[in-house]
LOMAR-674384 format. One record per residue: x, y, z of N, C-alpha, C, O, CB in turn. Coordinates in steps of 0.1 Angstrom, whole numbers, plus 2048, in hexadecimal, padded with zeros to 3 digits. Glycine has a CB too. Layout:
N
XYZXYZXYZXYZXYZ/...
//
This chain:
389
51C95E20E52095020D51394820A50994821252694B21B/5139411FF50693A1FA50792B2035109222055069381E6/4FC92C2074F891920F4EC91720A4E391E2074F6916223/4EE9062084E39031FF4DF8F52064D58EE2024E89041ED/4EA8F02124E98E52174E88DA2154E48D121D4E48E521B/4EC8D72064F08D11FE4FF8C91FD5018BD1FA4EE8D91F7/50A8D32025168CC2035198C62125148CE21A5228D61FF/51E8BC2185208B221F52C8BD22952C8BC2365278A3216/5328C72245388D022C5348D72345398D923F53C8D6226/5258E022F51E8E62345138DF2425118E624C5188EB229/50F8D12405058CC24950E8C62525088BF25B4FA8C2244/51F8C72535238C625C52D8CD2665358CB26F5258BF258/5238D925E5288EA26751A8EB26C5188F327552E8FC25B/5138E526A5008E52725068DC27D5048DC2894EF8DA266/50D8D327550F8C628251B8CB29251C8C529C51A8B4277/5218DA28E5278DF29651E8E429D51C8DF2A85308E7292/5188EE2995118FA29C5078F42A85038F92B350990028E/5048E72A14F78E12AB4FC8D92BA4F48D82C34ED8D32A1/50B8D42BD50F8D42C350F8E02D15118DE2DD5178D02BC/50C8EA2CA5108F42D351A8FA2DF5159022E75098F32D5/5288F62DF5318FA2E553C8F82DD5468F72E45338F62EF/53E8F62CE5488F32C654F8FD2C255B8FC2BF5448EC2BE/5459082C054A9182BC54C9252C954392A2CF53A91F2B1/55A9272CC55B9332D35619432C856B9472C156692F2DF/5539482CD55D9572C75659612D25639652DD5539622BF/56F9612C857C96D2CE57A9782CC57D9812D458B96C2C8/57397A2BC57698B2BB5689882B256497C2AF5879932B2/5619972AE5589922A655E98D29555798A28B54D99F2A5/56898D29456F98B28657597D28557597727A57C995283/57A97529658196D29757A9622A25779662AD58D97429A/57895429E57594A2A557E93F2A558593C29C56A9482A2/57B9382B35829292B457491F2B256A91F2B958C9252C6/5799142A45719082A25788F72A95828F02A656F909291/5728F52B05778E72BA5798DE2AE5728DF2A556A8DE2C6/5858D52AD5858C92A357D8C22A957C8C12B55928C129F/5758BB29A56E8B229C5758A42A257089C2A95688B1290/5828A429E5898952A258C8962B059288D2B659989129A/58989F2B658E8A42C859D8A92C25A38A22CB5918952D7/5A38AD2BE5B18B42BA5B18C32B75B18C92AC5B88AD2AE/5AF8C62C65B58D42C15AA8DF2BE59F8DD2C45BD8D22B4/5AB8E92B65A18EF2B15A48F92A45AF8F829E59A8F52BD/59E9002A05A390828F59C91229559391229D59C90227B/5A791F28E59E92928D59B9332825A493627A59F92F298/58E93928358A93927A58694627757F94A28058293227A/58995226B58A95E26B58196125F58095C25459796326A/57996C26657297225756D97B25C56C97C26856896924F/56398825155A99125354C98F24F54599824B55E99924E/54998424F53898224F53597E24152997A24052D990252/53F97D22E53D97922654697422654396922353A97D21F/55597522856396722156796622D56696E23657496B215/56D95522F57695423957B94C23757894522D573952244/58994824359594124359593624958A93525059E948247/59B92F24A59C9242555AA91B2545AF91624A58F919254/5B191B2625BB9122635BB90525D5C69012585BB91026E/5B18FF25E5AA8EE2585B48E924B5B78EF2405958F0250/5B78DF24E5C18DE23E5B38DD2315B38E12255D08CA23E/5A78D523759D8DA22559E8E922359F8F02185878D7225/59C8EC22E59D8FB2245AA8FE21D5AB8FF21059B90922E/5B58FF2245C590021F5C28FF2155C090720C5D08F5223/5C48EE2145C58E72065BE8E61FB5C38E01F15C68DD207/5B08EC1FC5A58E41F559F8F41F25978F61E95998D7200/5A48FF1F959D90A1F658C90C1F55879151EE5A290C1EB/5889061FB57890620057190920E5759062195748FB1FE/56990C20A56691022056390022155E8F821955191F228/5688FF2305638F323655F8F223D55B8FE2415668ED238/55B8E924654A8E72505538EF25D5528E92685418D0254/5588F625E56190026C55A90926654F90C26B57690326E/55D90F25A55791F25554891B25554192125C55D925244/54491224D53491024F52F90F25D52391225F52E902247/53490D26553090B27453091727852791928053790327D/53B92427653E93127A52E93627252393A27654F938275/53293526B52493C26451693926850F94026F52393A256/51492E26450892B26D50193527D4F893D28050D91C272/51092D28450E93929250A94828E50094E29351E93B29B/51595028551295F2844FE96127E4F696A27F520965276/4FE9552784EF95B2734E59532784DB9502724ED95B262/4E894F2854DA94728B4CF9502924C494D2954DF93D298/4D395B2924C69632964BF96728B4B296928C4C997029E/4C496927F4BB96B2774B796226C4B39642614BF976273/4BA9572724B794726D4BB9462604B19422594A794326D/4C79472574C894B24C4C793D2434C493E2374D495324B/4CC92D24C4CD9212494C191F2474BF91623E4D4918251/4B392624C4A591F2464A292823849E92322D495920254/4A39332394A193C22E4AA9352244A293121C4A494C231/4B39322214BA92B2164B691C2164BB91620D4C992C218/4AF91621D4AA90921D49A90F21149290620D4A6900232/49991A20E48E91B20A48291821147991320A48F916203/47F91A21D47391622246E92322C46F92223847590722B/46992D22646793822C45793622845392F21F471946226/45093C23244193C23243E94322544594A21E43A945240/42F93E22242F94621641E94321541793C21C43A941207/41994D20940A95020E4019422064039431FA404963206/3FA9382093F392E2073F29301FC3F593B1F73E992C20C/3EC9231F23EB9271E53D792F1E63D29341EF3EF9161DA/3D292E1DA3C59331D63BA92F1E13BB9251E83C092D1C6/3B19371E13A69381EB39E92D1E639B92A1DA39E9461EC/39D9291F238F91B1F038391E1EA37E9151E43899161FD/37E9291EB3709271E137792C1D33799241C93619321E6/3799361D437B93E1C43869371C03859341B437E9501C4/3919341C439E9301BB3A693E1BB3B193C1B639B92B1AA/3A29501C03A69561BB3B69551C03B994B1C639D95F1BB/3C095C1BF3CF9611C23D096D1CB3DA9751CB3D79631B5/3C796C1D03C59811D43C197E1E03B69801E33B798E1CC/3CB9771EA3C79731F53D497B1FD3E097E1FA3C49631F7/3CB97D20A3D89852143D697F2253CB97E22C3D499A213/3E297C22A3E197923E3D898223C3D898B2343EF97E24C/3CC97A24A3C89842533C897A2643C097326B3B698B24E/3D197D2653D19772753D19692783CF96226F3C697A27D/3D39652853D59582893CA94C28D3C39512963DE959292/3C994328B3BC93E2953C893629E3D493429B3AD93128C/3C19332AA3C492B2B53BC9202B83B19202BC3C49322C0/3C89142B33C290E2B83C89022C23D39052C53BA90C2AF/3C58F32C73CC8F02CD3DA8ED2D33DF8ED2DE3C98EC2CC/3DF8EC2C33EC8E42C33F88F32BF4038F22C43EB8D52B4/3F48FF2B63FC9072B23F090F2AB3E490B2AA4099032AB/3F891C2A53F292829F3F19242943FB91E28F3F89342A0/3E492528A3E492427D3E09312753D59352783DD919279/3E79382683E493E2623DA94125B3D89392523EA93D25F/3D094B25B3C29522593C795A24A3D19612493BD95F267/3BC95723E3BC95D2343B096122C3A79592293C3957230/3B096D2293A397321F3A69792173AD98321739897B225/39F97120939E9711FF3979801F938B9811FC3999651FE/39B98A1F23969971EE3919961E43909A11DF39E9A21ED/38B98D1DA3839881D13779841D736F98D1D638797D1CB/37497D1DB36B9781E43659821F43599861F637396A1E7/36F9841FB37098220536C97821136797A21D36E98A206/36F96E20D37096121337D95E22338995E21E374956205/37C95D22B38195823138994C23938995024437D95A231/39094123839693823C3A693723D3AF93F23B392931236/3A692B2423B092624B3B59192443AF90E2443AA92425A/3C191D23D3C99102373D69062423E19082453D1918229/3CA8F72433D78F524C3DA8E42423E38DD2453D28F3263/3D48E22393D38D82303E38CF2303ED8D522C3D08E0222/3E28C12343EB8BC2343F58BA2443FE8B22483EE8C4229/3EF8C824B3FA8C72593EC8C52633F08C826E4068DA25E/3E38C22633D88C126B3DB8B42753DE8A82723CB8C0262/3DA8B92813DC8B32913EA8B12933EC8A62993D48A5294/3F48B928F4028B62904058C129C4038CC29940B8B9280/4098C02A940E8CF2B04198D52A64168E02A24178CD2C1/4218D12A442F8DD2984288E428E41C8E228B43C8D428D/42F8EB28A42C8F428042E8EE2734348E3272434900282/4288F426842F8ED25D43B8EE25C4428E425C42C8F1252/43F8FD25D44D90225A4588F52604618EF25A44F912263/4548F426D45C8EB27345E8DA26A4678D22684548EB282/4508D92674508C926445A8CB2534628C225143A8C2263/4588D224B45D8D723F46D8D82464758CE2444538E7238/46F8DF24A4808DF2534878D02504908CD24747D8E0268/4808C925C4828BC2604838B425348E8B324E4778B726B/47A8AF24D4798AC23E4858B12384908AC23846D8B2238/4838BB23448F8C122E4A08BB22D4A88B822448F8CD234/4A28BC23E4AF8B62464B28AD2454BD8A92474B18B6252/4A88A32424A68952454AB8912334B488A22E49389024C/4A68962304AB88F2224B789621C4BC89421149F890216/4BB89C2214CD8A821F4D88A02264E48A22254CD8BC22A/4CF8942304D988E2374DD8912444E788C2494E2890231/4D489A24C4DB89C2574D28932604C789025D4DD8AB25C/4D988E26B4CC8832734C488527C4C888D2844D087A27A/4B888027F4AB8832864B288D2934B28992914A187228B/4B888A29D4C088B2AA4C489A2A44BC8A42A64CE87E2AD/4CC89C2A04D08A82944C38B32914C28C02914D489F284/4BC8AC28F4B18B42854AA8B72914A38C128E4A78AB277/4A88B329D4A18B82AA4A78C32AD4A28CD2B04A18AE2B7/4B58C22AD4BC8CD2B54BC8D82AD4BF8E22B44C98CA2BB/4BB8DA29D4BB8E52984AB8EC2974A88F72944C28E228C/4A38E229B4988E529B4948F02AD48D8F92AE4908D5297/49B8EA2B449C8F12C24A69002C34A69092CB4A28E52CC/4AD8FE2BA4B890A2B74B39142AF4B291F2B34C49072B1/4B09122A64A791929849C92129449892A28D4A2912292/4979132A348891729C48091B2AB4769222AC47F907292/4879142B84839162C247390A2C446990F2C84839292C3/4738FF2C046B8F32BD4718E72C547C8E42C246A8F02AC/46D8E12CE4718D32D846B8CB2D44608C82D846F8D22E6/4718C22C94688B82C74748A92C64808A92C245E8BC2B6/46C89F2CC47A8912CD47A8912B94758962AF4708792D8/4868862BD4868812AF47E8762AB48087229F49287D2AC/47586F2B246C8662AE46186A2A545D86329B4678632B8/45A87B2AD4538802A545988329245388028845188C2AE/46188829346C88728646A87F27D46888127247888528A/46B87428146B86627D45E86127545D85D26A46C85D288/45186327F44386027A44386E27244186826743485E288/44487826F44688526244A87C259443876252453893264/45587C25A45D87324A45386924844A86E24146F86924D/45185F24C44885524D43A85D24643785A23A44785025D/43486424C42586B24C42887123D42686A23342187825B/42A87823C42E88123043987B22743988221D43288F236/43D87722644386B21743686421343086320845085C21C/43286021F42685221341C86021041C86020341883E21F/41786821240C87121041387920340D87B1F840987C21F/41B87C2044248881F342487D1E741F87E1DB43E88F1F5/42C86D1ED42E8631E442185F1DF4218601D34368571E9/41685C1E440585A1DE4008651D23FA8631C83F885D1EC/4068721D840587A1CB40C8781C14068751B74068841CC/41B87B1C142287F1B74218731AB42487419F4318811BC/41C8681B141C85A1AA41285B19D41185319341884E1B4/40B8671A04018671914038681883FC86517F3F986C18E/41487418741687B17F42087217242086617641B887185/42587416942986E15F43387515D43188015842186D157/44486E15F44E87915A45287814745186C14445F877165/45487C14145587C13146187B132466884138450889127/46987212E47886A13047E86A12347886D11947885A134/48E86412249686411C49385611348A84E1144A1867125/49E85510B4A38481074AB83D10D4AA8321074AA84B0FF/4B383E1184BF83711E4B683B12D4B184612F4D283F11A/4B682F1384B982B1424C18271454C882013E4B6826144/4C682915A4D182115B4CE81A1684C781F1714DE82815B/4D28111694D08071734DA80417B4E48011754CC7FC16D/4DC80518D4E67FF1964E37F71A44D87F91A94EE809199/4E97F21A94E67E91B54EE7EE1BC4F97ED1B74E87DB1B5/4ED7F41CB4FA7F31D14F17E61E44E77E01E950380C1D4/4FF7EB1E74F97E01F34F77EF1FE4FC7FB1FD50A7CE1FA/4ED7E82084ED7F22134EA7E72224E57DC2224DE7FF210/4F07F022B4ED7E223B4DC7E82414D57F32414FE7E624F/4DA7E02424CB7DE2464CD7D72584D37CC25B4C07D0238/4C87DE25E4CA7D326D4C87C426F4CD7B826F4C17D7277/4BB7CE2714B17BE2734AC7B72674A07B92654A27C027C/4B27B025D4B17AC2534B479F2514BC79C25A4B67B424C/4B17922494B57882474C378723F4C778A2344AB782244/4CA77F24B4DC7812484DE7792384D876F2324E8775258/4EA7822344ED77922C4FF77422B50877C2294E877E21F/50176A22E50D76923051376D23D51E77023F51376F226/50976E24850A77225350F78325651478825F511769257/50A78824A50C79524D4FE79C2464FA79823B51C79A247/4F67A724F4E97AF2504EB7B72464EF7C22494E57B725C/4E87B32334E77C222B4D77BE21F4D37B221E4FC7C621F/4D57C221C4CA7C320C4D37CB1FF4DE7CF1FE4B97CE210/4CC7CB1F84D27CF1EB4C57DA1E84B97D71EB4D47C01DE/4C97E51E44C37EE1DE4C67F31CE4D17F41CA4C47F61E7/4BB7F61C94BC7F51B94B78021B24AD8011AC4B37E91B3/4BD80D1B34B68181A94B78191964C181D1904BD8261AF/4AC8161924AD81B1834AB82A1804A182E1874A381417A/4B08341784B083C1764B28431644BB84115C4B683C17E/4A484E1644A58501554B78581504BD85F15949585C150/4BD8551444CC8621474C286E1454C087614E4DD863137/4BD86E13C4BA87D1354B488913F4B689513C4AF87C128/4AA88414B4A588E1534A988716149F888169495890150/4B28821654B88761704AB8771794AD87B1854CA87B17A/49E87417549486F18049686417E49B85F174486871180/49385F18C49485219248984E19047F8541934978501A0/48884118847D83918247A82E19246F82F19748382F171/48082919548281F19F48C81C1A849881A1A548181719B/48681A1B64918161C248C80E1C948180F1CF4968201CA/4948041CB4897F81D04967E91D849F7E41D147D7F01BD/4927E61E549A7E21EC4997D41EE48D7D11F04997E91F6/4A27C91ED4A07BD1E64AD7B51ED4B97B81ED4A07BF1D4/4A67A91F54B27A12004BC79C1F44C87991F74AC79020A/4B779C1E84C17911DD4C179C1CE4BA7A61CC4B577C1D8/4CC7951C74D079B1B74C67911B04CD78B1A74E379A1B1/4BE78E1B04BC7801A64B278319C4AA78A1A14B77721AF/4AF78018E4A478718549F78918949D79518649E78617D/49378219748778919948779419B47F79B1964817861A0/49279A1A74937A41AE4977B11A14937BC1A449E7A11BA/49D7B01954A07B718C4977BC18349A7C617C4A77B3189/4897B31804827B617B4727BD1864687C31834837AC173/4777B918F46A7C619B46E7D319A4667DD19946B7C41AE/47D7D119B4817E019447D7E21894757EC18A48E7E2193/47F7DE17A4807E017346D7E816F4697F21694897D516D/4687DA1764567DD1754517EF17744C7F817044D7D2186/4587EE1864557FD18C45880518144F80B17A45F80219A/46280417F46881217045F81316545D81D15E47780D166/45980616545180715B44380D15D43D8121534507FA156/43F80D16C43280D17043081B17242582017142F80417B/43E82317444083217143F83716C43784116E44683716F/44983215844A83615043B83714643A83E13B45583114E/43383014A42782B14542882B13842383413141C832148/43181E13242F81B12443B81E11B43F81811142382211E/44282E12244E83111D45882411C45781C12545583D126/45F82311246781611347581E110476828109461808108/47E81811448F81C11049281810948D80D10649A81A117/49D81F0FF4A281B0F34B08120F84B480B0F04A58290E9/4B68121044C380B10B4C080A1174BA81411B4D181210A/4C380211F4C58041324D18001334D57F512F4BD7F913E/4D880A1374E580513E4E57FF14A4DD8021534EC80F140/4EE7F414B4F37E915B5017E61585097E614E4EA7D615C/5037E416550C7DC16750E7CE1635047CA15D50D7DD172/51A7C31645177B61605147AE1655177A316251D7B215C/5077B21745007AA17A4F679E16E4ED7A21674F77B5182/4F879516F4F07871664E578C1684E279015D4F177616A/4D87901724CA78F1734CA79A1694C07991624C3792182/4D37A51664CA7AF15F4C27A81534B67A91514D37BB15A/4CF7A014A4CD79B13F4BA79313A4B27981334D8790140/4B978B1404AD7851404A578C14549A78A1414AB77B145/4A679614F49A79F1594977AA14C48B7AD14B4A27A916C/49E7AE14449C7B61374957B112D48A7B51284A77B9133/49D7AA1294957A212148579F11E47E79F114498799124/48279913047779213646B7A013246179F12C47C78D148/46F7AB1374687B913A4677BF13045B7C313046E7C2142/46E7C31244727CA1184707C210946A7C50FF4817CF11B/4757B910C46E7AB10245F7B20F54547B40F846279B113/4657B50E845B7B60DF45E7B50D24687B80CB4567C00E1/4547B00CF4567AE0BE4587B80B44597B70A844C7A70B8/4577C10BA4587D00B046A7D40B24707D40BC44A7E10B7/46D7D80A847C7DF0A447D7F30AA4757FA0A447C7DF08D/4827F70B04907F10B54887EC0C047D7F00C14A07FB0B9/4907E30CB48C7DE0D34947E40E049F7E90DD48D7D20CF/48F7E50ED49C7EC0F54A77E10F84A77D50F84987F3106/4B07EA0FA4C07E10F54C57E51074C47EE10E4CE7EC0E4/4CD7D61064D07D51134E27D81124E97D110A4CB7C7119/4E67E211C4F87EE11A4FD7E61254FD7ED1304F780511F/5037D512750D7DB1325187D812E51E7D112650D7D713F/5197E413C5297E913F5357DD1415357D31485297F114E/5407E113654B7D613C5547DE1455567DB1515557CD130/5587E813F5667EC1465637FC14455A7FF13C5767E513D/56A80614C56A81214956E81C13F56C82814056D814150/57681513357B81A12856F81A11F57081E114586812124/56481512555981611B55382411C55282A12754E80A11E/54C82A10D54883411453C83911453A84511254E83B111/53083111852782E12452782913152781D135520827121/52783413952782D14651A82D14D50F82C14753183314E/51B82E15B51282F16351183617250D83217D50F825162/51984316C51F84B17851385017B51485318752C857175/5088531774FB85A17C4F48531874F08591914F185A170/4F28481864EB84218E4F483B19B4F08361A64E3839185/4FF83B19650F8391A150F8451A55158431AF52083519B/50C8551A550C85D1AD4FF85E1B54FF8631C05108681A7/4F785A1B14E88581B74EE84A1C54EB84E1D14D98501A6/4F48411C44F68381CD50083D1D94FF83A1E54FC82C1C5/50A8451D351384E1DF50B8571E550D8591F151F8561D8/50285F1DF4F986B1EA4EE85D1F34E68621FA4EB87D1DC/4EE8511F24E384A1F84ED8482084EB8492144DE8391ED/4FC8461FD50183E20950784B21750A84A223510832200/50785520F5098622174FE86122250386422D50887120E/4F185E2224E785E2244E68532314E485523D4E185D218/4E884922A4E683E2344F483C23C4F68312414E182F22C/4FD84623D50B84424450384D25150784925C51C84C23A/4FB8552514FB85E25C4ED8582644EA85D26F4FB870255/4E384B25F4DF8472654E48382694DD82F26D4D584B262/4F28392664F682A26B4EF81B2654F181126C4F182A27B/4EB81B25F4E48102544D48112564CF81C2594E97FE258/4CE8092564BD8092584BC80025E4C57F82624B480824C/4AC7FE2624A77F726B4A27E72674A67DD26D49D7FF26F/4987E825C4957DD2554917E32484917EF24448A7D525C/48D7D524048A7D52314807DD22F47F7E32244887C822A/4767DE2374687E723446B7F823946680023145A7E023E/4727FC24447480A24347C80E23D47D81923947580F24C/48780223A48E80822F48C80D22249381421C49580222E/48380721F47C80721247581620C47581B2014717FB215/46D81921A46382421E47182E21E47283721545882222F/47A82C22748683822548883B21148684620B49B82F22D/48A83220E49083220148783B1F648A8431ED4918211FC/47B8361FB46C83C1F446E84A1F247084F1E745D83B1FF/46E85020047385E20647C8651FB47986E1F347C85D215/48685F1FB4948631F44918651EB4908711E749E85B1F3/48D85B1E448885B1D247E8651D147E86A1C548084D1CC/47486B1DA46D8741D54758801D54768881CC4618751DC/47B8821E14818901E448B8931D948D89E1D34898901F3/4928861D649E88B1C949588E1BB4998981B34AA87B1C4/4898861B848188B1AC47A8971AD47A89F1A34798821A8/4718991B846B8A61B54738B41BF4708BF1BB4588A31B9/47E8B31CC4808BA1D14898C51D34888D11D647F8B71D4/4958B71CE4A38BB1CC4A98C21BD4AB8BC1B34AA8AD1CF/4AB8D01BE4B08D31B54BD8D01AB4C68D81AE4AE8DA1B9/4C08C81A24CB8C11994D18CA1944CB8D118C4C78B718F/4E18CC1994ED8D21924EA8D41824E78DE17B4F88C8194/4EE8C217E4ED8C21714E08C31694E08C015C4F28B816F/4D38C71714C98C916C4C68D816A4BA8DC1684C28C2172/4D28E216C4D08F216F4C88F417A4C08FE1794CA8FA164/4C98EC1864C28F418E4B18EA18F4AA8E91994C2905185/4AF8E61874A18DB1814A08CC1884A88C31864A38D816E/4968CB18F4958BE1964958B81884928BC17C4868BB1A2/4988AB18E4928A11824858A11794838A016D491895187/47D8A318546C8A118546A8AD17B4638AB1714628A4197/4738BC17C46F8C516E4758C31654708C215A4728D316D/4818C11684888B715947E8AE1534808AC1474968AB15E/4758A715946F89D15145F8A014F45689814E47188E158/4608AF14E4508B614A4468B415443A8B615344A8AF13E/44E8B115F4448B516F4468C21744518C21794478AC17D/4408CC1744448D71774388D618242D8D517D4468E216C/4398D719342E8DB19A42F8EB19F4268F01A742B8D21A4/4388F119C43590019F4358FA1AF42B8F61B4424909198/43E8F91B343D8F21C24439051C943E9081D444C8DE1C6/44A90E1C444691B1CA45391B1D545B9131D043591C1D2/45791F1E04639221E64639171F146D9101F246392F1EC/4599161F84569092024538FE1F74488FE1F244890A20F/45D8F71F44578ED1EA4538E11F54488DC1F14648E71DD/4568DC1FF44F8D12084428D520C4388CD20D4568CF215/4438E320F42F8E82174278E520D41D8DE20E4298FB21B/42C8EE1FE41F8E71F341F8DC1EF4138D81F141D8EB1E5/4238D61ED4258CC1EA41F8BA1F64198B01F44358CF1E8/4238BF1FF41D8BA20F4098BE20C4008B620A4288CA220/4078CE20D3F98D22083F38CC1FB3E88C61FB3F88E0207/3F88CE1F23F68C71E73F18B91E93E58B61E74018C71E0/3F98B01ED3F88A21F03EB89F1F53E38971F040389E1F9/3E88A72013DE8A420E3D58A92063CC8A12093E08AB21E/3CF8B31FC3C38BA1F53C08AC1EA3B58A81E73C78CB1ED/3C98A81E63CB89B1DD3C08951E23B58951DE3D98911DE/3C78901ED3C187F1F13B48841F73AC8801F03CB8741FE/3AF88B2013A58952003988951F638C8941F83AD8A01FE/3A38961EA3958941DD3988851D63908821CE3968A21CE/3A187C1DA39E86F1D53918661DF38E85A1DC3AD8671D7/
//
């Protein structure tokens, strides 16, 4: 059974599993899964690769659902099979600090305050050290903090991501700590990745959806902001995301700036919008040149047209998946920092269906060889960065 933690079915057979009294087994072939609605319970049959379930999604829909993902889970928690398919299995540092060579091998642990850190010598050299680059004065492990990260942007919630971290990994940590991670390590990956330059398409697309913000200035007596992602079609990296109390040109062209400040110079041959009025002039205002062709502004009237803007409308539904499981946000500024997060993880982390498998970021001639733990290098990477800025 492939998990990739990806489908909304699966992180809510994690969301069983972590409960811990939701699953009884009867036989080793045969278990009872508790309804989530308090009604009752399903049960659930299999031999360790196919299984059944009472549940009418399965019935009807012919797919495992989060009862079978939750059975499974349980059968393979001793041999942790949900982190090995998260991709984040240890793996040997990159090149040795003096030489650069690749011919490096473990040799043992150092001890030191907070946890054990991995010992490596280099057989080129024979040089000695200790790579802790990037996780320095943290008590968790990487593995752990890469975990957490990981969960956090898949959608499951801080509270959530403690208890699998205590089940899993056998790690006690609150969810506060959790919190300053996301925080700590978003702005530290985002300082890097920002240097790079993605090589883009012709067509952009542009959308607004609304999101609730708590503590935010009301409008109409009700707590929301507007959030705005542009996106290239051809490699669906996210040029810009950017969180804004109002629709009004200004706010359309800060967006529009960022994309630009990305794209460094790349200009679009079309942007698609909706028939929001600010686009009009905010386009204009930004893209404005005396040379032929000029970029041409696409909006949408009706759905019989056939340009749409389902790309960046499926980009707004995985947001809102997202912000459903943390109940809205706090204010305009962490919200913002959340959003940051997102946008990196979908461009350089998340591997794209329609991209075969290919983040955006390789779709658009960023290839970092980020390797199986793509958060640890990437995390190390960052911290050797700034290091030498």
């Amino acid at each position: 059974m492939a998990v990739t933690l990806e489908n909304p079915r699966e992180l809510r057979g994690l969301e069983i599993l972590g409960k811990g009294n939701e699953i009884r087994r009867i036989n080793p072939y045969t278990y009872r899964v508790s309804s989530q609605s308090g009604n009752g319970s399903y049960l659930v049959v299999g031999n360790g690769k196919e299984f059944s379930c009472e549940c009418a999604d399965y019935k009807f829909r012919g797919v495992a659902c989060k009862h079978i993902f939750g059975v499974f889970f349980s059968l393979n928690l001793r041999q942790k099979v949900t982190v090995q398919n998260l991709g984040l299995q240890d793996v040997v540092r990159e090149g040795c600090k003096v030489c650069g060579s690749s011919n490096v091998i473990k040799l043992g642990l150092r001890h030191n305050e907070h946890r054990d850190v991995q010992k490596f010598k280099c057989k080129e050299c024979g040089h000695y050290y200790s790579d802790n680059r990037g996780f320095e004065g943290v008590k968790a492990t990487p593995k752990a903090i890469t975990v957490a990260l990981d969960l956090f942007f898949k959608g499951v919630s801080h509270r959530k991501i403690v208890d699998h971290l205590k089940q899993f990994e056998g790690i006690k940590v609150s969810h506060v700590a959790v919190i300053k991670w996301i925080r700590k390590y978003t702005k530290l990956m985002a300082s890097y990745v920002d240097q790079f330059t993605p090589q883009l398409g012709g067509m952009w697309h542009s959308d607004e959806m609304m999101i609730n913000v708590r503590r935010t200035e009301k409008i109409d007596g009700e707590n929301y902001s507007w959030l705005w992602n542009l996106m290239d079609h051809e490699t669906r990296f996210l040029l810009a995301s950017q969180i804004s109390k109002h629709r009004e040109i200004r706010d359309a062209r800060n967006v529009l700036r960022q994309a630009k400040s990305v794209a460094n110079s790349q200009t679009p041959d079309f942007i698609v919008t909706d028939k929001l009025p600010a686009y009009k002039q905010a386009i204009t205002k930004e893209f404005y040149t005396m040379r032929k062709p000029r970029t041409e502004h696409v909006k949408l009237k009706n759905i019989r047209e056939g340009t749409n803007n389902n790309i960046v409308e499926r980009l707004n539904g995985t947001v809102r998946e997202r912000l459903k499981v943390m109940r809205g946000l706090d204010h305009d500024e962490s919200a913002q920092k959340i959003i940051d997060g997102k946008k990196l993880y979908y461009n350089y982390l998340r591997p794209h269906q329609a991209l075969n498998g290919l983040t955006p970021a390789e779709k658009a001639g960023i290839d970092l060889k980020l390797g199986e733990n793509r958060w640890d290098t990437l995390i190390r990477r960052s911290a050797q960065s700034n290091r030498c800025n």
